[in-house]
Every structure is written in C-alpha cells, then in structure tokens.
KEGUPA-759325 format. One record per residue: residue number from 1; residue in one letter; x, y, z of N, C-alpha, C in turn. Coordinates in pm, whole numbers. Example, Ala and Ser with C-alpha at 12.3 -4.5 7.8 and 13.67 -1.06 7.14 Angstrom:
<nodes>
[1, 'a', [1319, -569, 780], [1230, -450, 780], [1320, -330, 780]]
[2, 's', [1285, -225, 708], [1367, -106, 714], [1290, 3, 787]]
</nodes>
This chain:
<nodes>
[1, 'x', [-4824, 4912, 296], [-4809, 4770, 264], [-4741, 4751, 129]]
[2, 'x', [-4820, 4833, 23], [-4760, 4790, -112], [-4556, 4876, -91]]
[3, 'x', [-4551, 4955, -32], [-4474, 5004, -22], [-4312, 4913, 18]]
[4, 'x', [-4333, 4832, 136], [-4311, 4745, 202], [-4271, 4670, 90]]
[5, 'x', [-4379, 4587, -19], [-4312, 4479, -62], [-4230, 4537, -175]]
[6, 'x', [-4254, 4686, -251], [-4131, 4726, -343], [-4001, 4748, -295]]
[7, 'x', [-3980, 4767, -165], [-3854, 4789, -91], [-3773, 4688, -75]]
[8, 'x', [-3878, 4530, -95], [-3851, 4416, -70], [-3767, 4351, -177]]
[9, 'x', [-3891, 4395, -298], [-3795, 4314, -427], [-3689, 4407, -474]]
[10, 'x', [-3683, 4519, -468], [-3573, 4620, -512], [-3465, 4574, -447]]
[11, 'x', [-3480, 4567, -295], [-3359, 4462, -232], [-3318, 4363, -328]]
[12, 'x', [-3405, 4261, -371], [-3336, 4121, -394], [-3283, 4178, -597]]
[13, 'x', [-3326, 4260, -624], [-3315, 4323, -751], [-3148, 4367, -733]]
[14, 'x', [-3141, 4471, -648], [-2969, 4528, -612], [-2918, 4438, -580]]
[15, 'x', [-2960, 4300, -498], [-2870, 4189, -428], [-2766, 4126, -581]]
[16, 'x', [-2925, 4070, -685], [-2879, 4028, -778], [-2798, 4115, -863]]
[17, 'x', [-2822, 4239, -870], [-2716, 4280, -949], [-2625, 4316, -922]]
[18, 'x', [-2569, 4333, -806], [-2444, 4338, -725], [-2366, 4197, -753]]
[19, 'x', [-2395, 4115, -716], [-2337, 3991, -760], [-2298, 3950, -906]]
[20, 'x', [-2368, 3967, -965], [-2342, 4001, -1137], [-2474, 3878, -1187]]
[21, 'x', [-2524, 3886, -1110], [-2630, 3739, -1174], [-2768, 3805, -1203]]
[22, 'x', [-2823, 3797, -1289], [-2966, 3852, -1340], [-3105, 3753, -1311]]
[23, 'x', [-3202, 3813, -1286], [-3316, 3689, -1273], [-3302, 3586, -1318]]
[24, 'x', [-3290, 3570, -1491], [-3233, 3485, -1526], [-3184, 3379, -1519]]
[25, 'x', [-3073, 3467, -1495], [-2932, 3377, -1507], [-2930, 3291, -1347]]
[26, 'x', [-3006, 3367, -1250], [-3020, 3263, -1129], [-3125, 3160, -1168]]
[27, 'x', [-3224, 3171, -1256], [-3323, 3058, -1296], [-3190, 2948, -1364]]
[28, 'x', [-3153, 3007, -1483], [-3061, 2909, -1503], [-2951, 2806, -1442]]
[29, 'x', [-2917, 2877, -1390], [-2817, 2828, -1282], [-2884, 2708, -1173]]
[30, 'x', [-3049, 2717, -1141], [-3076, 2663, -1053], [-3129, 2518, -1129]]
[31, 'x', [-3107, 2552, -1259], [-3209, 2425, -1327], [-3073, 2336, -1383]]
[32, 'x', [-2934, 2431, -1355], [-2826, 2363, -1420], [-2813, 2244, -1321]]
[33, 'x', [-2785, 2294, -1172], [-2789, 2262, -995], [-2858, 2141, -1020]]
[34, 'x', [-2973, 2155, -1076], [-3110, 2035, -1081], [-3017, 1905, -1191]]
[35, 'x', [-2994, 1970, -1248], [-2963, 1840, -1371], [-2884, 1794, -1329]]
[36, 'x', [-2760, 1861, -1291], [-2598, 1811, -1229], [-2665, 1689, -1117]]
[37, 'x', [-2752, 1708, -1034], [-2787, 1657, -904], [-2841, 1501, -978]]
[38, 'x', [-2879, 1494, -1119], [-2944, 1400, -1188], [-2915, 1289, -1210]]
[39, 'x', [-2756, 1223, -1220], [-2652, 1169, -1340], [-2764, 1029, -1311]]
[40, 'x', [-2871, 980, -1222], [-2931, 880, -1244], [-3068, 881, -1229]]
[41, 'x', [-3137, 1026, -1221], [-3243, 1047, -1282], [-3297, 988, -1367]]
[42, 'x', [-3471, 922, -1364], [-3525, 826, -1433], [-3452, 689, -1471]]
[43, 'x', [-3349, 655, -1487], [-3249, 599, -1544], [-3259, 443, -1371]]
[44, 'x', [-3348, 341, -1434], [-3318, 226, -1393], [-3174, 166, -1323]]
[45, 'x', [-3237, 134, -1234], [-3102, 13, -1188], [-2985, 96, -1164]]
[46, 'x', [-2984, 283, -1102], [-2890, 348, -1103], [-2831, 423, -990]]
[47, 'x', [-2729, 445, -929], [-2735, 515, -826], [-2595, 574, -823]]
[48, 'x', [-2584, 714, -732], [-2453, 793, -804], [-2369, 694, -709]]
[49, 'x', [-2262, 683, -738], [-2094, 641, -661], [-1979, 769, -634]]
[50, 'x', [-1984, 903, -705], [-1893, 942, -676], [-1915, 1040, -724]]
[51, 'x', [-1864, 1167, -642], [-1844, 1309, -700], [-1713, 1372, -705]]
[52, 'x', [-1639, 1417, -846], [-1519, 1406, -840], [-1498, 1439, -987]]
[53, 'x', [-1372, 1518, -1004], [-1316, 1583, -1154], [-1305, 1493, -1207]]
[54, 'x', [-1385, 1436, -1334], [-1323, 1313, -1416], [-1251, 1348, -1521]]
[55, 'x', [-1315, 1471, -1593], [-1253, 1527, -1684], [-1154, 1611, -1740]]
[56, 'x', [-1116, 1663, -1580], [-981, 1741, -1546], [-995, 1909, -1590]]
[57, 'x', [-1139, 1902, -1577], [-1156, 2103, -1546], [-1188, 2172, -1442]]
[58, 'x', [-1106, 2066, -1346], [-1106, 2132, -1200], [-1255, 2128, -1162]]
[59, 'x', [-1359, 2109, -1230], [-1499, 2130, -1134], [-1543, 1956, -1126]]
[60, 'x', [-1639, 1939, -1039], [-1666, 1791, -951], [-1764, 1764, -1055]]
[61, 'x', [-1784, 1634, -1122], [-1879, 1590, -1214], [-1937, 1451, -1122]]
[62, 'x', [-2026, 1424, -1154], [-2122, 1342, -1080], [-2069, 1164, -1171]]
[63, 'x', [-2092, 1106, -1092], [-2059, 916, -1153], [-2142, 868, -1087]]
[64, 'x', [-2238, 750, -1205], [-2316, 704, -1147], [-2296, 545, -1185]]
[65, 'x', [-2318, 401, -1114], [-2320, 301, -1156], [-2458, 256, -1157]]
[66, 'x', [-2503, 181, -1283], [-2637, 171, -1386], [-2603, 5, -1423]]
[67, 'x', [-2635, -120, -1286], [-2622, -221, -1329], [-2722, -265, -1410]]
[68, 'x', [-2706, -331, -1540], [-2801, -379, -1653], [-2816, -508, -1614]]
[69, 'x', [-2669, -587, -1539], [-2715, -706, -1572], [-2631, -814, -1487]]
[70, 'x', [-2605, -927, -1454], [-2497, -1015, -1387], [-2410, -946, -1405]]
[71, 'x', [-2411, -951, -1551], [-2273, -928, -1699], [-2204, -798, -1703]]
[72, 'x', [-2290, -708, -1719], [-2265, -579, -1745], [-2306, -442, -1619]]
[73, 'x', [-2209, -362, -1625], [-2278, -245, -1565], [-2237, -102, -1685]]
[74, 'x', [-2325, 14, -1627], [-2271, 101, -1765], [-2229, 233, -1641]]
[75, 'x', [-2116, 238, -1696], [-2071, 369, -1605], [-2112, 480, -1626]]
[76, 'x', [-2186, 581, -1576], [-2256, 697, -1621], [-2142, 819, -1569]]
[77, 'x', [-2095, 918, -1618], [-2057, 1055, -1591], [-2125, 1175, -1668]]
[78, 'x', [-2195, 1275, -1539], [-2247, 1374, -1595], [-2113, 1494, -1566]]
[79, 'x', [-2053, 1566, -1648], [-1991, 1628, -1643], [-2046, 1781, -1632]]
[80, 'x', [-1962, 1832, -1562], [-2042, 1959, -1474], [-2034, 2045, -1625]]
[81, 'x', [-2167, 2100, -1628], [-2197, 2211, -1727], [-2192, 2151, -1848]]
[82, 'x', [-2199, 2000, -1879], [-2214, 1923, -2010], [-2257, 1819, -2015]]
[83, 'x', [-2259, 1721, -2113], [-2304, 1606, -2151], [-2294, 1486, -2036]]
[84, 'x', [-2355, 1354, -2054], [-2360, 1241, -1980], [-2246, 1156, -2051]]
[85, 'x', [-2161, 1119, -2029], [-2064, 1018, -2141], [-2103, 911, -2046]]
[86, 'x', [-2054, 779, -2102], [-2113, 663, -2078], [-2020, 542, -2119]]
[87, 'x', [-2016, 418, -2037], [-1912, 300, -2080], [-1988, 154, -2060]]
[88, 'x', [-1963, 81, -2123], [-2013, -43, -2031], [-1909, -108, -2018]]
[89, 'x', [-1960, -139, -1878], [-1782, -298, -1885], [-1807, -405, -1837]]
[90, 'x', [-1785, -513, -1874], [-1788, -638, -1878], [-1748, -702, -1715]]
[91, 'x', [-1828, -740, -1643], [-1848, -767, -1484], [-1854, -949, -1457]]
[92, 'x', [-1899, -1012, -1567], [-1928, -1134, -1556], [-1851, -1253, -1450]]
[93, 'x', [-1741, -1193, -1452], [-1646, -1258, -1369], [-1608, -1242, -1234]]
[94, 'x', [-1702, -1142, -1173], [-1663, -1100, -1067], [-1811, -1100, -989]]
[95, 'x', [-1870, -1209, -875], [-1970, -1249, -818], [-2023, -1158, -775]]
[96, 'x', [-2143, -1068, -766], [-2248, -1122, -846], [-2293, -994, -908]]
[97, 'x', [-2149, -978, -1003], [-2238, -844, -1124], [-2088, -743, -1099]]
[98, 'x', [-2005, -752, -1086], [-1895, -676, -1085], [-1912, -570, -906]]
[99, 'x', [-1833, -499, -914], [-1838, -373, -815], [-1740, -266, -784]]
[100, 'x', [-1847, -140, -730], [-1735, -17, -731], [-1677, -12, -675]]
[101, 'x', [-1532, 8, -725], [-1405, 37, -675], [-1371, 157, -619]]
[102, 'x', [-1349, 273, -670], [-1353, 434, -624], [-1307, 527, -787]]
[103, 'x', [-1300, 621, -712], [-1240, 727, -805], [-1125, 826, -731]]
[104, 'x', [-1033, 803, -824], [-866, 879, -761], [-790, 918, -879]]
[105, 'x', [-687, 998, -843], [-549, 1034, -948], [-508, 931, -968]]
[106, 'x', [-504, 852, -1021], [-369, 768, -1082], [-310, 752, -1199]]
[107, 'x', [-305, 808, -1334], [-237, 837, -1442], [-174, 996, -1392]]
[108, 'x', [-120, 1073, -1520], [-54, 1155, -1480], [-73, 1298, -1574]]
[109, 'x', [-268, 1250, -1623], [-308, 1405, -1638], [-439, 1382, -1555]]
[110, 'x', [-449, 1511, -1579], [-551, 1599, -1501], [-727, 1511, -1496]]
[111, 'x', [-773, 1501, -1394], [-925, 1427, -1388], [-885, 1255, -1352]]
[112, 'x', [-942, 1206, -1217], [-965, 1104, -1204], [-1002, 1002, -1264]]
[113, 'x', [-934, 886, -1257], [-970, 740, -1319], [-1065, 677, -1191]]
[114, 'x', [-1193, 558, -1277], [-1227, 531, -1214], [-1215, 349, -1225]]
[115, 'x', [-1208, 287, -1078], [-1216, 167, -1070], [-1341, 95, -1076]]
[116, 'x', [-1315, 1, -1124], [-1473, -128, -1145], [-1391, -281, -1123]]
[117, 'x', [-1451, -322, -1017], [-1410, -458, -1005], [-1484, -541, -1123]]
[118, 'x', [-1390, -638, -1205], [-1500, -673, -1279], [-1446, -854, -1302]]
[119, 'x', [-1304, -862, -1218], [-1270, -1005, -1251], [-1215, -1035, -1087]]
[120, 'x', [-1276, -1154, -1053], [-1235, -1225, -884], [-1177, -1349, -947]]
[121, 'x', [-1055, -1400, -862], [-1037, -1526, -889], [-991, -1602, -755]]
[122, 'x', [-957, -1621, -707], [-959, -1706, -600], [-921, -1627, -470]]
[123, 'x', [-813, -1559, -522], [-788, -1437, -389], [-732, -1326, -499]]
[124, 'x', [-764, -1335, -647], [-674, -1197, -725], [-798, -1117, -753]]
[125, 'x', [-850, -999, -711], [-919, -942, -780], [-863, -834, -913]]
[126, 'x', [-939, -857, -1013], [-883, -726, -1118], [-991, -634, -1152]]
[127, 'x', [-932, -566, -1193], [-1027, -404, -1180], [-1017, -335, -1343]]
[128, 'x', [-1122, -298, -1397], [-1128, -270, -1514], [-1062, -91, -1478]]
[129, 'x', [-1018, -4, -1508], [-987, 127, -1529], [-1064, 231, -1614]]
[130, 'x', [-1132, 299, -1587], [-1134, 397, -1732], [-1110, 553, -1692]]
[131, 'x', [-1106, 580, -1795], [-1039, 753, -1769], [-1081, 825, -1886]]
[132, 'x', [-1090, 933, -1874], [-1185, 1042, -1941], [-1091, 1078, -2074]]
[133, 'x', [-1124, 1086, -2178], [-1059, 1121, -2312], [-1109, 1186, -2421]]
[134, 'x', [-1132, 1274, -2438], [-1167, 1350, -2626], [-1290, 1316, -2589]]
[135, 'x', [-1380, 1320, -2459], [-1544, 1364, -2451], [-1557, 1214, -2436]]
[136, 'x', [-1515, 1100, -2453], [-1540, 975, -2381], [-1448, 909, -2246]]
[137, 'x', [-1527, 795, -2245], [-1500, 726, -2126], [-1421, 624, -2196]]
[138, 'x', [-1283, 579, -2162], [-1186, 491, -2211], [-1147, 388, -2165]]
[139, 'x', [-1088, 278, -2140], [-1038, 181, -2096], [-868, 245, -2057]]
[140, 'x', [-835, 222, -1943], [-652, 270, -1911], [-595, 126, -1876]]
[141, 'x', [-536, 61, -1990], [-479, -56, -1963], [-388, -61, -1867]]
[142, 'x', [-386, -168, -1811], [-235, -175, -1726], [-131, -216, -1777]]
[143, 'x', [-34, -126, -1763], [120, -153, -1795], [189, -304, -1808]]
[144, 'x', [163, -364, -1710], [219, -499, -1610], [219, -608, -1749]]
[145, 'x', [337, -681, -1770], [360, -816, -1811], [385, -919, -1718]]
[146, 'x', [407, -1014, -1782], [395, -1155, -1700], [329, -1203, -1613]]
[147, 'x', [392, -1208, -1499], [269, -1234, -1304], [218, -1084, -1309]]
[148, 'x', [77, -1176, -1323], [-61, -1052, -1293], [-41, -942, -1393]]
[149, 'x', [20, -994, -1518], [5, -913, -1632], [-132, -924, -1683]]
[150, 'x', [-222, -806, -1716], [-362, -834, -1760], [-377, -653, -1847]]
[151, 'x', [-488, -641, -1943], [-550, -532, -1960], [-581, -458, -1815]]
[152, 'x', [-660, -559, -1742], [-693, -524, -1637], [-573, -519, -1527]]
[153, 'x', [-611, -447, -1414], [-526, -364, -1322], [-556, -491, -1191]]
[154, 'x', [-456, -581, -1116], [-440, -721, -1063], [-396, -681, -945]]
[155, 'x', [-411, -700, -835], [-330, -694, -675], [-409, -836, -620]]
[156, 'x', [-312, -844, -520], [-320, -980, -477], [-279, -1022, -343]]
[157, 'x', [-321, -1097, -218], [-333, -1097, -95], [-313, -1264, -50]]
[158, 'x', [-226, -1358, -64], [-230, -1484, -14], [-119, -1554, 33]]
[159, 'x', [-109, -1614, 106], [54, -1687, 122], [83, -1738, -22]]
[160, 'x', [-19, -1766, -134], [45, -1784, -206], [171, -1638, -321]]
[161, 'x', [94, -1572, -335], [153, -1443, -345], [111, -1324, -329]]
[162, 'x', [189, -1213, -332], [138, -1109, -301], [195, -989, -383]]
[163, 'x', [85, -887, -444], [74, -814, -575], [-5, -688, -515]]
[164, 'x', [79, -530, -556], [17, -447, -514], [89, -294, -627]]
[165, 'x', [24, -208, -606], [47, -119, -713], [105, 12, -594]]
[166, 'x', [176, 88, -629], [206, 229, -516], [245, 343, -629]]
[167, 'x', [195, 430, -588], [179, 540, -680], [253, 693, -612]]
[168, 'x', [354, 739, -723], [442, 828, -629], [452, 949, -727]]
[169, 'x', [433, 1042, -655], [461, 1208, -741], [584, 1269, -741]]
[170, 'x', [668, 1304, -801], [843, 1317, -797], [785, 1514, -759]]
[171, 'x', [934, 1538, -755], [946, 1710, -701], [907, 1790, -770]]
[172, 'x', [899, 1711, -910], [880, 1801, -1071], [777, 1782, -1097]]
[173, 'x', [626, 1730, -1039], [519, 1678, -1056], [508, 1518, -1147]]
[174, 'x', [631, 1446, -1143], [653, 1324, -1242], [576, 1226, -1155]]
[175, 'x', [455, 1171, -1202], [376, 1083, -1226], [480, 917, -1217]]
[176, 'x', [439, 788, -1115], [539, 710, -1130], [415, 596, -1102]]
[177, 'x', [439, 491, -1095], [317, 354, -1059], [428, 250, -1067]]
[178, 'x', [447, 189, -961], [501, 57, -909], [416, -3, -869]]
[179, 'x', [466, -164, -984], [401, -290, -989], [526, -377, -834]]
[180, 'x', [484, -437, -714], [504, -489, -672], [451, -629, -611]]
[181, 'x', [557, -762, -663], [483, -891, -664], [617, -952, -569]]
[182, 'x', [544, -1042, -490], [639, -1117, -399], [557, -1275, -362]]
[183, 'x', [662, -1366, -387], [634, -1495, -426], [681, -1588, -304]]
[184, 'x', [642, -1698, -240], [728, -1768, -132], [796, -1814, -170]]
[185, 'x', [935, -1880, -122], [1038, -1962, -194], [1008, -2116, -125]]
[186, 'x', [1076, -2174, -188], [1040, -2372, -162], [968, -2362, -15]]
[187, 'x', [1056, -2346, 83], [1051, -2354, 237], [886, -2282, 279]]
[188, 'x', [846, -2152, 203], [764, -2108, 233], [758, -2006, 389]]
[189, 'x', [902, -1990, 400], [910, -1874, 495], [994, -1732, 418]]
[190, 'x', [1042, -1743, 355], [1150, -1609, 269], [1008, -1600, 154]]
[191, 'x', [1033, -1487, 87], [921, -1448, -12], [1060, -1360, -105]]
[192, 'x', [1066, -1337, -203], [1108, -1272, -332], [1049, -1225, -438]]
[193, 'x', [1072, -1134, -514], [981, -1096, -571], [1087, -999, -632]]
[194, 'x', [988, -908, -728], [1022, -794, -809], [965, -637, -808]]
[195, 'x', [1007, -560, -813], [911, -422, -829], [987, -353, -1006]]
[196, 'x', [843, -330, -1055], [888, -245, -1207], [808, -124, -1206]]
[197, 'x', [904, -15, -1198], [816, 63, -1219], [822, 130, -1379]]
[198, 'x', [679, 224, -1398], [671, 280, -1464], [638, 430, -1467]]
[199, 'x', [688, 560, -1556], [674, 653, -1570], [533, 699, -1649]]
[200, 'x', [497, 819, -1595], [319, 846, -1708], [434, 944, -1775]]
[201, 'x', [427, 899, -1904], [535, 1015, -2021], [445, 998, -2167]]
[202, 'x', [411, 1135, -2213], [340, 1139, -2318], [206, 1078, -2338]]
[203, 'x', [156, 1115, -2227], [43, 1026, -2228], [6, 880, -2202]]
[204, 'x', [81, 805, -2197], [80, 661, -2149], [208, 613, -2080]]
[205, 'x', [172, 500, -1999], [282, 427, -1904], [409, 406, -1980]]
[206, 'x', [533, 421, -1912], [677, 357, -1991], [772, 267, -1901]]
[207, 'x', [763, 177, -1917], [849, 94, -1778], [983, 199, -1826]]
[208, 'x', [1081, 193, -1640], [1183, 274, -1630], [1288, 169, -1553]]
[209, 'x', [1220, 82, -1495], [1345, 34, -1444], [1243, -122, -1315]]
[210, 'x', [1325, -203, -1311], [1285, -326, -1200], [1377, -368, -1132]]
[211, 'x', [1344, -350, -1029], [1448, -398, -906], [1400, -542, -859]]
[212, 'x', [1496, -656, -832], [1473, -764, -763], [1477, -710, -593]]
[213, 'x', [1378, -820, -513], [1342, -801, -386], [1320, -901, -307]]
[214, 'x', [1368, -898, -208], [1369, -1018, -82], [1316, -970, 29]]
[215, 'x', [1206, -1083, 92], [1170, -1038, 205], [1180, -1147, 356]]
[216, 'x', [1176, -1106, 442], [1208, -1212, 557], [1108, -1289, 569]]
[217, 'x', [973, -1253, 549], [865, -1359, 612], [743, -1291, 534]]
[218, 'x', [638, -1379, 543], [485, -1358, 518], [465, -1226, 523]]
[219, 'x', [484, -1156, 678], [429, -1018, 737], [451, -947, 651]]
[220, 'x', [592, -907, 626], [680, -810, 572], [636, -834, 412]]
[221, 'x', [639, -912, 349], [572, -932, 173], [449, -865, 177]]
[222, 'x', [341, -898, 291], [174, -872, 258], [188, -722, 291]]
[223, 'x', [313, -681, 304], [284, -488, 336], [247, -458, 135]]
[224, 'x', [305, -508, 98], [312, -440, -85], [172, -472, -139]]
[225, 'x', [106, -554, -80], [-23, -574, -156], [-139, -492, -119]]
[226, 'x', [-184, -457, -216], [-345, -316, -251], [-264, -276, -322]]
[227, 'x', [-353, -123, -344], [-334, -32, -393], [-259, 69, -298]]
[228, 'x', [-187, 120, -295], [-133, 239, -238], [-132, 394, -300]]
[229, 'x', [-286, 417, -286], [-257, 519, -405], [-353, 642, -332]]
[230, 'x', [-321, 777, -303], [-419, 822, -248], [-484, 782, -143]]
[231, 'x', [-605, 804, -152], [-708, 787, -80], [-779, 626, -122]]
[232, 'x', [-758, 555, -193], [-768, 443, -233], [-776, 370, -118]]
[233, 'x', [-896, 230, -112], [-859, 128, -46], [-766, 54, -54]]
[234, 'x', [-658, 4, 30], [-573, -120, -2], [-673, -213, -129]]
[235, 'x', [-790, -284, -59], [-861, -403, -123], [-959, -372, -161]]
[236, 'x', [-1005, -263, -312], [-1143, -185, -310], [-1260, -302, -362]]
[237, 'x', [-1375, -235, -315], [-1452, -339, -326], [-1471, -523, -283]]
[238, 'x', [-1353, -537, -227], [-1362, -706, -72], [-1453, -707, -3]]
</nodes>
C-alpha cells in the first residue's frame, strides 16, 4: 500500500519536473489563474465585459465594467501578470448610465482600445475611447472636425444623415481610419457627403487626404454608417 502511494507522488514529482514547473511554482501559478479570473472580485456594481490584449503583450487581460452611478462607470483592467489600472468616464448623457461598446484594434499600436457609449442624442450615439498607455488607461480622442467632430468617437444612422468610421490595414502594416458622413440634398433623394481619412503616424491620428462623395439614394448612403472595424458592431451598444 505505502508502496503504491510513493510510486504515485514520484510520478507527479518527475511529471513536474519534466515540465520545468516545481511544487511551487504550480501553487503560484494557480493563485496567479485565481486573481486574473478576479478583475471584479469583491468590487460592487461589477462584472467582466471582455477578455482581450489591452496592453499589447500579446497575453489576454481581463476588463471589467464597475457602474458607480447614472453618471459614471469606472473601467477596470486587470492586466495579465500585473496591476488593475482603472478610468472613470463620464456616462450622464447616454440613458440610463452609459454602455459597453466592445474591445478591438483600432489605433495603430499594439493592445486593444476599448469602447463606452457615453453620449445618445437623438439618433447620434458617441462613444468615449480609451487605450492603454505608460501603465494607464487614457482617453483616444477622435481625429474628426466639423459634422460629428467631437473628443468623442460619433456615427450616425437617419435620413437625416449618415456617419460611420472604416478602418483599413495597408500591405506595410499602415494603420488608416476613415471618417465617412453623407447628408440629403434639398429634394431628399441624392445624399453627398465627404470621406477624410486619417493615418496612425507617430503615435497619433494625421488627416491624409478627403474625398467629396455622391450617392444615388437613402440605401446606398446608410451602407457608410457604424463602425466598420473588425469584429466591431456596425451600432455597438443600440
């Protein structure tokens, strides 16, 4: 019998050290497993939204949304094998307490930005951005002047107009984001509009160039509006 169970643990003894992991270091590892699994552990009013590189070291960090209030929610990221960083953003404007948008590539380094609906207006929703920086959570303004120029990131769905963002990777890995807005003309059957895009260069957006645009009807305009980005909803959070 006693024989039996030394044959047993000597097994799981060679298992572990074949693998390169020590008693230890599998205790550790399992309590790391535990915490990672945590990002809203004890933590009120919290629940994860997303698992996904925020920080751009290739491993999946946990996001959690932690509504405080109408007003506010606080974005939680536990980053795999480190700290919790943390944001709050301002929701007040968007019925009833803001809401999650997703998490995707859309700048043009490494680790996902994440969306927060945090402004509705009649049919424009805008979306607060943030993206991972020097161990915090940041605000990623949007590029865009004039129609549906905002800090915040604007698409838009109505006969009155229509506003959408498309996001394109060149051969050289070049990072691109087109703002596309299309407007009805008097008659309310032709729509026109503009597309500007911009380049991710040195770290932030650079407009490169805007093309004027005409479209035949309603149908054909409401193709440009959402997001076109990834795995992204057209209308996140509607």
């Amino acid at each position: 019998m006693h024989t039996g169970r030394l044959t047993i643990a000597a097994i799981a003894a060679t298992s572990l050290a074949l693998t390169g992991m020590s008693v230890v270091g599998a205790a550790s590892a399992g309590a790391e497993d535990s915490a990672r699994a945590g990002v809203c552990v004890g933590v009120k009013r919290c629940h994860r939204v997303a698992t996904i590189d925020v920080n751009g070291d290739r491993r999946a960090d946990q996001v959690g949304w932690q509504q405080l209030n109408r007003k506010q929610v606080r974005i939680r990221v536990r980053i795999a094998g480190g700290p919790v960083v943390m944001r709050k953003v301002y929701v007040g404007l968007w019925w009833p307490g803001g809401q999650w948008g997703d998490a995707a590539w859309i700048d043009g380094r490494r680790g996902a930005e994440l969306l927060i609906g945090s402004v509705m207006g009649a049919h424009t929703p805008y979306y607060t951005m943030l993206t991972y920086r020097r161990g915090r959570l940041v605000v990623e303004k949007s590029p865009a002047t004039g129609a549906y120029g905002s800090n915040r990131w604007a698409i838009d769905s109505s006969l009155a107009g229509y506003a959408g963002w498309n996001r394109h990777v060149g051969k050289r890995g070049r990072v691109t984001i087109t703002q596309r807005i299309a407007f009805p003309n008097r008659a309310g059957k032709r729509y026109s509009g503009h597309d500007v895009r911009y380049v991710w260069r040195n770290g932030d957006w650079k407009r490169t160039k805007r093309v004027r645009r005409t479209y035949p009807n309603a149908n054909r305009a409401a193709r440009i509006a959402g997001w076109h980005v990834g795995h992204l909803q057209r209308f996140p959070g509607r």
